[in-house]
C-alpha positions as CSV (number, residue, x, y, z in Angstrom):
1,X,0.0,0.0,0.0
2,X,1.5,3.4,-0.7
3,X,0.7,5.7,2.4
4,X,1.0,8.8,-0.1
5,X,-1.9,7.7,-1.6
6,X,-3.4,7.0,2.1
7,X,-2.1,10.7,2.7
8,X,-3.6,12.6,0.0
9,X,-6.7,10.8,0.1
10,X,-7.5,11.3,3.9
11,X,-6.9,15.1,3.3
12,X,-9.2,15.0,-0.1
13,X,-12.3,13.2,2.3
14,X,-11.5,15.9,4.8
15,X,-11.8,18.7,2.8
16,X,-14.7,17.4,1.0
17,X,-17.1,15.4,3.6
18,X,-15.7,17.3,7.1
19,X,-15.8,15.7,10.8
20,X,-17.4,12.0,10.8
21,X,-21.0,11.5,12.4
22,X,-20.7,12.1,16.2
23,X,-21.6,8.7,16.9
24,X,-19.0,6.8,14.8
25,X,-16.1,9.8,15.1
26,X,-13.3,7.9,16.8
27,X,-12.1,11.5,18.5
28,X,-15.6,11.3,19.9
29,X,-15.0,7.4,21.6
30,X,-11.5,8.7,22.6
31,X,-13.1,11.6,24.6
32,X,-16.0,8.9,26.1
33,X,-13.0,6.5,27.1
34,X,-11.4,9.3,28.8
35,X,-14.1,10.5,30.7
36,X,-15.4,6.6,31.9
37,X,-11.7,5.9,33.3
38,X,-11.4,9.6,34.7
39,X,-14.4,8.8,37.1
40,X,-12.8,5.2,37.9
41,X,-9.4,6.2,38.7
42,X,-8.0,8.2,41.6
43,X,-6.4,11.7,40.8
44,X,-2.6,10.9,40.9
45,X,0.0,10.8,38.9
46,X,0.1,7.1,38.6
47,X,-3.5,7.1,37.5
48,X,-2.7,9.7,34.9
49,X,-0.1,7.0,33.3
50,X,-2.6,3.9,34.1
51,X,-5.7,6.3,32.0
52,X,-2.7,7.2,29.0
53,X,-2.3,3.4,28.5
54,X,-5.9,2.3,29.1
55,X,-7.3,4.6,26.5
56,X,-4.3,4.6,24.0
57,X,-4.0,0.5,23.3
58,X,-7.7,-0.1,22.3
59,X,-7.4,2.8,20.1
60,X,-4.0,1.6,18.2
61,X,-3.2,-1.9,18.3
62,X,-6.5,-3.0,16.2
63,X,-5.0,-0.9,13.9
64,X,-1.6,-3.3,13.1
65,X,-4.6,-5.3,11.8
66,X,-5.3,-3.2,8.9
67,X,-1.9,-3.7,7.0
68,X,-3.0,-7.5,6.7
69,X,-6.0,-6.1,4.1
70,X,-5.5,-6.6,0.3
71,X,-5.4,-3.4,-1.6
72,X,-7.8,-1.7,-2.4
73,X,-9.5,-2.3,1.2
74,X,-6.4,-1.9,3.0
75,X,-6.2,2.4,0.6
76,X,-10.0,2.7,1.9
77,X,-10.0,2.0,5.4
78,X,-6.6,3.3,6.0
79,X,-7.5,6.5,4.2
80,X,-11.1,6.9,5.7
81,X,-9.5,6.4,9.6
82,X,-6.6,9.0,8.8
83,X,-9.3,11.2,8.1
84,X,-10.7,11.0,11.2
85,X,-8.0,12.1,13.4
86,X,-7.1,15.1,11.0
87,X,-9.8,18.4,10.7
88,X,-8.6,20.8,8.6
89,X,-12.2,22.0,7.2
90,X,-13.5,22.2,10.9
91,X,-11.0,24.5,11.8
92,X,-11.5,26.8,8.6
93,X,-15.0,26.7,9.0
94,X,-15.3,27.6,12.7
95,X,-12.7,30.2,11.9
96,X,-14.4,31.9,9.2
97,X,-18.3,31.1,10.7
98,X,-16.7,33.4,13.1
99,X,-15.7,36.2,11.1
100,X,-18.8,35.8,9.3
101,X,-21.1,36.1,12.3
102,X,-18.9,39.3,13.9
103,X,-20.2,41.6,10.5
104,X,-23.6,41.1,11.9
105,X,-24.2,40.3,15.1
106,X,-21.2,40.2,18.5
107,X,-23.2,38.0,20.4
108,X,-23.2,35.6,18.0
109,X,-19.5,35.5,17.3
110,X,-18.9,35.9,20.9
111,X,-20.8,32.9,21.2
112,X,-19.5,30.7,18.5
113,X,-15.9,31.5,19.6
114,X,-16.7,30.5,23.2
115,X,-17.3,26.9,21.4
116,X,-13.9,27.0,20.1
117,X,-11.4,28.8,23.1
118,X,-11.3,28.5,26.8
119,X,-11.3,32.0,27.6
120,X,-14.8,33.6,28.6
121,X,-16.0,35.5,25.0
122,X,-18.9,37.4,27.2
123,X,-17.2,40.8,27.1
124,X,-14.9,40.6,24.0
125,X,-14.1,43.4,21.4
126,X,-14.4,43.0,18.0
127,X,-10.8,43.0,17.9
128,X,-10.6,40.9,20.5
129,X,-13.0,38.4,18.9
130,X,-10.9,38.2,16.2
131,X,-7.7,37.5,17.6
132,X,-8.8,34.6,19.7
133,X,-10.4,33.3,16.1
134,X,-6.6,33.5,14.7
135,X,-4.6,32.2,17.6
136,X,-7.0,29.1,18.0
137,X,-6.9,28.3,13.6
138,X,-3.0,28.6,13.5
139,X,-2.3,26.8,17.1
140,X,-4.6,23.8,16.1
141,X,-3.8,23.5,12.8
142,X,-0.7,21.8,14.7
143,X,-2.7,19.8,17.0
144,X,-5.6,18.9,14.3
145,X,-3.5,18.3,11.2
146,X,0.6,18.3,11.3
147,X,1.1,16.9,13.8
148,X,-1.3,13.4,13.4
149,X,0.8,13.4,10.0
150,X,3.9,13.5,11.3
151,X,3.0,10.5,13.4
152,X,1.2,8.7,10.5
153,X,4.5,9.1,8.4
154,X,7.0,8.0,11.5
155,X,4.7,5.0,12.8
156,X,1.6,5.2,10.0
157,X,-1.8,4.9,11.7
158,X,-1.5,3.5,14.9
159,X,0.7,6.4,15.5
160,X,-1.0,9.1,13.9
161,X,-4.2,7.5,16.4
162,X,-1.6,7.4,19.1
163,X,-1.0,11.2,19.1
164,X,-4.3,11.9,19.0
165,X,-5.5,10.0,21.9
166,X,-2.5,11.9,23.8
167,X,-3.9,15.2,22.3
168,X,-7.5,14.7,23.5
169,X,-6.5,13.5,27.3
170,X,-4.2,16.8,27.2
171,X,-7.7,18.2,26.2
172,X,-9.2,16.9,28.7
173,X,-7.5,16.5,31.4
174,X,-4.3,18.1,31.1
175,X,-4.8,21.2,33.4
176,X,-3.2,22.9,36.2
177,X,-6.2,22.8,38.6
178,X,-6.9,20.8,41.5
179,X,-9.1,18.0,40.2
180,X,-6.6,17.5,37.1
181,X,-3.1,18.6,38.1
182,X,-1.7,15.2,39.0
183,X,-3.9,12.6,36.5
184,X,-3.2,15.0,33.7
185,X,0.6,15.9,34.4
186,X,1.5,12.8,32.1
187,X,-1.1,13.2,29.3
188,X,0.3,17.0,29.0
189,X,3.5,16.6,29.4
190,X,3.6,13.5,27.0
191,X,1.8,16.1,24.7
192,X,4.2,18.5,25.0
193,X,6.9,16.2,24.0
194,X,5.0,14.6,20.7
195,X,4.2,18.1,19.9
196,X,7.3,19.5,20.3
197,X,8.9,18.8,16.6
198,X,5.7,18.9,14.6
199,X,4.7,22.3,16.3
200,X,8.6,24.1,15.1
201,X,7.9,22.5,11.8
202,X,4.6,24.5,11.3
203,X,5.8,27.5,12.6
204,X,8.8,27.6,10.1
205,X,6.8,26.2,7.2
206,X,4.4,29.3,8.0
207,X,7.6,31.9,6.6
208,X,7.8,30.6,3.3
209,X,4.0,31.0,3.3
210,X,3.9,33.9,3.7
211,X,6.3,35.1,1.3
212,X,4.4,33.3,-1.2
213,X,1.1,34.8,-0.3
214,X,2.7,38.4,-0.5
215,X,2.7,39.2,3.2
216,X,5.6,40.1,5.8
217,X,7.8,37.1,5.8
218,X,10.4,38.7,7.4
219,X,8.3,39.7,10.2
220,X,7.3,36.4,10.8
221,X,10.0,34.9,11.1
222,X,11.2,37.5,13.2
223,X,8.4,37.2,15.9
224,X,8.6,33.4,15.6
225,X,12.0,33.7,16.6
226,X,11.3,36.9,19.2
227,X,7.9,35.6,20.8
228,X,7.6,31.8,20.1
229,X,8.1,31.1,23.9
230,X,6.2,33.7,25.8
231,X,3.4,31.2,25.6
232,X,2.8,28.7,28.7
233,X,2.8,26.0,26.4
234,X,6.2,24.8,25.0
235,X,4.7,24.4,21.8
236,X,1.8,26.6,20.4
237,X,3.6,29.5,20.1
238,X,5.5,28.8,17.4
239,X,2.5,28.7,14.9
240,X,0.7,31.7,16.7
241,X,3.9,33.7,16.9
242,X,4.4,33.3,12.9
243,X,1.2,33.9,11.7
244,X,1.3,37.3,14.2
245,X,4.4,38.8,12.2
246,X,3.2,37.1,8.8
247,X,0.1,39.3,9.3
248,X,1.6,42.5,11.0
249,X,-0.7,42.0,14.1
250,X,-0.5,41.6,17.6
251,X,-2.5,38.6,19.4
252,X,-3.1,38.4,22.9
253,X,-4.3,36.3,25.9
254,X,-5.4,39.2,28.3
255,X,-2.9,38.2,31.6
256,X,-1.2,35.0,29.5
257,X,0.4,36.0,26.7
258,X,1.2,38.9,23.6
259,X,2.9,37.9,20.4
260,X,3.5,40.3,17.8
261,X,3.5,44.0,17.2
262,X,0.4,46.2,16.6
263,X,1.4,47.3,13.0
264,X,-2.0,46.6,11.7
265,X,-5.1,46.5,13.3
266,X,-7.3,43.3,13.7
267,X,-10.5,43.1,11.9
268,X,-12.0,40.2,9.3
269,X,-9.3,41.0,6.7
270,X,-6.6,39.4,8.6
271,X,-9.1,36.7,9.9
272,X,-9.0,35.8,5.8
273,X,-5.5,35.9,5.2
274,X,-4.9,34.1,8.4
275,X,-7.2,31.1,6.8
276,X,-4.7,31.9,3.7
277,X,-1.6,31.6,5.5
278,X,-3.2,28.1,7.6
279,X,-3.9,26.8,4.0
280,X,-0.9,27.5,2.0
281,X,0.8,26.1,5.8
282,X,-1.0,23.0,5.0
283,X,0.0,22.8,1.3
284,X,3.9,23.5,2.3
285,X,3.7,20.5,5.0
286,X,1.4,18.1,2.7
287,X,3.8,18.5,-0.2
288,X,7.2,17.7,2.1
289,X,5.7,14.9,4.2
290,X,4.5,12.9,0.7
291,X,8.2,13.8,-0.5
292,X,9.8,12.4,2.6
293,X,7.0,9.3,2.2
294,X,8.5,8.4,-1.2
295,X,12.2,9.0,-0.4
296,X,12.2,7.4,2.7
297,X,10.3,3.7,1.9
């Protein structure tokens, strides 16, 4: 089986058909598995690496079974389940659904960002609307796409399932407060890790973007260098960071972080080119993981 063709097909049912029914979307059983074991284990840190294990095995080892399949069942399935764990046209469509909802009505966009961030959207500016709407696209277009297909081409799918079972229990239980600080300390920082290349990957990728889109390479890769770490993640900075200098704009976390410089002002202009620059991102990574794919048997 040629896992370019697995690639490129996964992306083209993506982009075509979106996010799987709820009830068979494997992101949505990893998320169920999570929460069952959360409310059976204890909060420690041992339980964190018991819950890691328990979710991530029944997710990836059925998956060895697919590369006994006879083409063209083995292309199908394979491609179908890649496709699952990577959601590019979610991302562009809640970016832009956004955008779109901000021209006419701030509740509305306050209230479809608040679906998409942590932060509370109740009070936010139209400026700060649209930030949030920019950071989230370009910081989970490592988490949602480059990063399962970096894992698909180092381990193919159990790994690209691997990472995202990591990614979800990070989503879900890897935070600093008292009911999750010591189950999710190995989920998170076993997220930070597997994100760790794939993130600084994207981020870089983002500078030839932009200079073929026509916007401020230089400037992105100037804040990417300048700001990629003033985030409290070790990771999402990088993508964030670029896409700030690429589109002359400061983002900001009110109290967590600012990246960028004010040169332009934020408004549903940048929200576009920042779709653009995710995009063309996407493109850059696509076409160098199918080239390492068929170098690299």
């Amino acid at each position: 089986m040629n896992e370019v063709s697995v690639l490129l097909l996964a992306l083209i049912l993506d982009l075509l058909i979106g996010e799987p029914p709820h009830r068979l979307h494997p992101v949505v059983w990893m998320g169920s598995t999570v929460e069952w074991m959360r409310n059976i284990l204890g909060n420690s840190r041992i339980s964190g690496i018991i819950l890691t294990i328990a979710v991530a095995v029944p997710f990836t080892l059925p998956l060895f079974l697919i590369n006994h399949l006879q083409d063209p069942m083995n292309l199908i399935i394979s491609s179908i389940l890649l496709s699952a764990v990577i959601s590019i046209r979610m991302l562009v469509t809640s970016a832009l659904e956004v955008g779109g909802s901000l021209k006419e009505d701030i509740e509305d966009a306050r209230k479809k960002l608040s679906m998409l961030v942590s932060r509370d959207t109740t009070s936010l500016s139209d400026e700060q609307i649209t930030s949030a709407a920019i950071e989230t696209l370009t910081e989970n277009i490592t988490d949602s796409v480059t990063a399962p297909i970096f894992y698909f081409i180092l381990l193919g799918l159990p790994g690209a399932f691997l990472y995202r079972v990591v990614n979800t229990l990070d989503a879900m239980v890897g935070y600093l407060d008292s009911e999750n600080r010591d189950i999710g300390w190995f989920p998170a920082r076993l997220d930070d890790i597997l994100n760790y290349i794939p993130s600084r990957i994207t981020g870089v990728l983002m500078v030839p973007a932009a200079l073929l889109l026509g916007m401020n390479w230089r400037g992105s890769f100037r804040i990417l260098l300048r700001d990629a770490r003033r985030t409290p993640s070790p990771n999402s900075g990088f993508t964030m960071a670029a896409a700030a200098g690429a589109l002359s704009v400061q983002l900001e976390k009110p109290g967590v972080y600012v990246l960028g410089d004010p040169c332009d002002g934020l408004d549903n202009e940048k929200l576009l080119d920042a779709v653009k620059l995710s995009s063309l991102t996407l493109i850059l990574f696509t076409a160098a993981a199918a080239g390492v794919m068929l170098v690299i048997p």
